[in-house]
C-alpha atoms as a printed R data frame, in Angstrom:
    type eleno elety resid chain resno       x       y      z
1   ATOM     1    CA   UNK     A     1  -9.001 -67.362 30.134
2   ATOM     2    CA   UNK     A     2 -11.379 -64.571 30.551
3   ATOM     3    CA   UNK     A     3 -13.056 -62.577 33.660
4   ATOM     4    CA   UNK     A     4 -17.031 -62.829 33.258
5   ATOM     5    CA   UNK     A     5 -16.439 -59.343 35.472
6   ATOM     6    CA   UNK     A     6 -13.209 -57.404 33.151
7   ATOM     7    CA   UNK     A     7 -14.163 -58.919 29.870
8   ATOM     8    CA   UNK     A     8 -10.734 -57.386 28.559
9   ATOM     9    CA   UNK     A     9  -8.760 -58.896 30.844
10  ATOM    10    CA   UNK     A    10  -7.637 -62.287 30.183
11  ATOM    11    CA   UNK     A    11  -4.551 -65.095 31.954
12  ATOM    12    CA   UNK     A    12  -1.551 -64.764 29.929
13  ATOM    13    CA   UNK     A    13   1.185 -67.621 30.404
14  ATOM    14    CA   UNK     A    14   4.771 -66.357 30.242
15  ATOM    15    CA   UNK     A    15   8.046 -68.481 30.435
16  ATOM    16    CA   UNK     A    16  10.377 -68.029 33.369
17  ATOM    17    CA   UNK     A    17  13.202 -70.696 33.165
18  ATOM    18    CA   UNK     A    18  11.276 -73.860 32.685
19  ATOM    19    CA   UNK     A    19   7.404 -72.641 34.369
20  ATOM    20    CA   UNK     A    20   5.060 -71.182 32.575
21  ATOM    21    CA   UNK     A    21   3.511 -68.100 35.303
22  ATOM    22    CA   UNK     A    22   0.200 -66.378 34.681
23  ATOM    23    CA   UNK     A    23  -0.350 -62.774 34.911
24  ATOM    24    CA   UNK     A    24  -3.381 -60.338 34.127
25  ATOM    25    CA   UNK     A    25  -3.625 -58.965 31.050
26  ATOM    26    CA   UNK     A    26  -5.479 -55.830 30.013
27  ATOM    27    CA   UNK     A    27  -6.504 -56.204 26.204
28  ATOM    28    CA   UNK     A    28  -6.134 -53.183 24.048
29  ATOM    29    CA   UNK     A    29  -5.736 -54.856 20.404
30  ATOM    30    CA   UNK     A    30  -4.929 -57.531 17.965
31  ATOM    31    CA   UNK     A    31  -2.072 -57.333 16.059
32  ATOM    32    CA   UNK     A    32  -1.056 -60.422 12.995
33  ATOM    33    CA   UNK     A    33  -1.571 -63.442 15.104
34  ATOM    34    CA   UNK     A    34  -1.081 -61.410 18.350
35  ATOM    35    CA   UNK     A    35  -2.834 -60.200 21.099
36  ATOM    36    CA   UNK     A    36  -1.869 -57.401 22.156
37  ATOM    37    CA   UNK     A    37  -2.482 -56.268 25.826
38  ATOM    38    CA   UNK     A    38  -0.804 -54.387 29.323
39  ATOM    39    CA   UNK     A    39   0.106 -56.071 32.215
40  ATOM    40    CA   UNK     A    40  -2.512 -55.182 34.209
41  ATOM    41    CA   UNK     A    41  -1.149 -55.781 37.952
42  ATOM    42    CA   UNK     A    42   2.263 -56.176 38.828
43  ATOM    43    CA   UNK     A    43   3.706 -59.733 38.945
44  ATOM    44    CA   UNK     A    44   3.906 -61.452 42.122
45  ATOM    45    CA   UNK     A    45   7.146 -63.341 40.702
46  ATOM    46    CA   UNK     A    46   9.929 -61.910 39.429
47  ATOM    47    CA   UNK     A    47   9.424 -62.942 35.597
48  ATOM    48    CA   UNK     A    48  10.572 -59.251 33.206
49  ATOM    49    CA   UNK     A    49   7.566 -58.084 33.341
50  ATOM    50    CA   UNK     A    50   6.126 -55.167 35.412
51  ATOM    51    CA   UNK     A    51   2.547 -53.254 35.727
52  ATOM    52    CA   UNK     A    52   1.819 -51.467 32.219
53  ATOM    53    CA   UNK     A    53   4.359 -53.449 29.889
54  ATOM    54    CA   UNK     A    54   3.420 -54.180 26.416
55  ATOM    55    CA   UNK     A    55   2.964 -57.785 25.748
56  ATOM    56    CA   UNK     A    56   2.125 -59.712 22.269
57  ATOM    57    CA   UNK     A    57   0.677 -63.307 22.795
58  ATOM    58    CA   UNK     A    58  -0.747 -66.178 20.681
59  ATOM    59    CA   UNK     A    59  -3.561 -68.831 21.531
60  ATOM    60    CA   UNK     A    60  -2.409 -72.566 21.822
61  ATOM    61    CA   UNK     A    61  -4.419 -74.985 23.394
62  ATOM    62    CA   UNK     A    62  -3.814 -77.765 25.872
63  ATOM    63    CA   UNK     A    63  -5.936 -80.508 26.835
64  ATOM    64    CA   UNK     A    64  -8.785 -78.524 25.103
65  ATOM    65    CA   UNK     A    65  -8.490 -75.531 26.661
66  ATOM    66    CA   UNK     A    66  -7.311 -72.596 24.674
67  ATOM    67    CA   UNK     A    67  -4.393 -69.995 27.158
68  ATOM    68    CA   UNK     A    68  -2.472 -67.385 25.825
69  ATOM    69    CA   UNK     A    69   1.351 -67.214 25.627
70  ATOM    70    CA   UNK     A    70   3.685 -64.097 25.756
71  ATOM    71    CA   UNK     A    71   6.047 -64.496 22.853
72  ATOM    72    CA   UNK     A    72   7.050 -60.828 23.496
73  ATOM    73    CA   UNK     A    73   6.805 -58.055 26.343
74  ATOM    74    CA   UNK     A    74   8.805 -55.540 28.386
75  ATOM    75    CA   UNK     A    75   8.370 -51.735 28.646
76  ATOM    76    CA   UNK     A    76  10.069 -51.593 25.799
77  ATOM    77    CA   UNK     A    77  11.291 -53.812 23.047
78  ATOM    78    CA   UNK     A    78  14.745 -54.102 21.153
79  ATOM    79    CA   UNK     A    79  15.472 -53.519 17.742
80  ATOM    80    CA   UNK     A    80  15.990 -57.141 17.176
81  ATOM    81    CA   UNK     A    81  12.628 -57.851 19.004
82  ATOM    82    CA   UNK     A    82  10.839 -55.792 17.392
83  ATOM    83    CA   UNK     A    83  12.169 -56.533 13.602
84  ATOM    84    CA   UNK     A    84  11.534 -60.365 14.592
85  ATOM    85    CA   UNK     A    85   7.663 -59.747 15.665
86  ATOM    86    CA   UNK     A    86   7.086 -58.000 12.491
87  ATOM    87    CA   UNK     A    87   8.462 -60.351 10.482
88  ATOM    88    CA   UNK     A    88   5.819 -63.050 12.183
89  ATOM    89    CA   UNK     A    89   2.987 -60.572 11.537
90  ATOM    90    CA   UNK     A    90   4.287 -59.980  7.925
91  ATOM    91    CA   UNK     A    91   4.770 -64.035  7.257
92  ATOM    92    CA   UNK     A    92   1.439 -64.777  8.558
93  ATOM    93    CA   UNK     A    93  -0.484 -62.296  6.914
94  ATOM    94    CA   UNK     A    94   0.911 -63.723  3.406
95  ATOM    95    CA   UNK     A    95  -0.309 -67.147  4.893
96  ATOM    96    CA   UNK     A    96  -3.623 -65.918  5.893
97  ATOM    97    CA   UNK     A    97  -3.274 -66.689  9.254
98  ATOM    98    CA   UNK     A    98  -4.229 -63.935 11.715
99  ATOM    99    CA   UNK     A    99  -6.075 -63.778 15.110
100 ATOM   100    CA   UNK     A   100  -9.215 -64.999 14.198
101 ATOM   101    CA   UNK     A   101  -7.706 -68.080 12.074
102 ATOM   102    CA   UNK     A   102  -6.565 -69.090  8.951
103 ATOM   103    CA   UNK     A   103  -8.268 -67.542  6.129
104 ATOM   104    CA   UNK     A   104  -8.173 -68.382  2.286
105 ATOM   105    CA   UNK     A   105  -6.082 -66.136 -0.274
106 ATOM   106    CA   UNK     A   106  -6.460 -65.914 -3.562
């Protein structure tokens, strides 16, 4: 998932009708259970997503190896897109779950 060379950059999955294509990802921050990041060359596909845009993606794992999935991206993001990610942030901070796992509230 990570360069040993661009530490901050990292494989991000994103879905494009049923395929799930990776692109470079600058990191620049954690946000709730996101990472938050920049597409860091343009696609080679044409998937939404250009050089520079914005993306928010969670960890998952598959056959134990942890990736990274785009829930959200684009230069920009609706209103409805944006009300919807804050709602996950908001929702998983009452849980306790954020980026670096599932802590215990009181």
């Amino acid at each position: 998932m990570r360069d040993p060379f661009y530490p901050d950059n990292v494989l991000a999955g994103v879905m494009h009708g049923s395929v799930i294509h990776e692109i470079t990802v600058r990191l620049t921050g954690i946000h709730g259970p996101f990472v938050v990041g920049e597409v860091d060359e343009e696609p080679s596909q044409e998937i939404g997503l250009h050089f520079a845009d914005k993306v928010w993606a969670i960890p998952y794992y598959a056959e134990d190896v942890s990736h990274l999935i785009i829930l959200f991206g684009g230069e920009t993001l609706s209103d409805e897109e944006s009300a919807v990610l804050e709602k996950i942030v908001h929702e998983t901070e009452k849980l306790g779950i954020d980026f670096s796992g599932i802590s215990m509230k009181s």
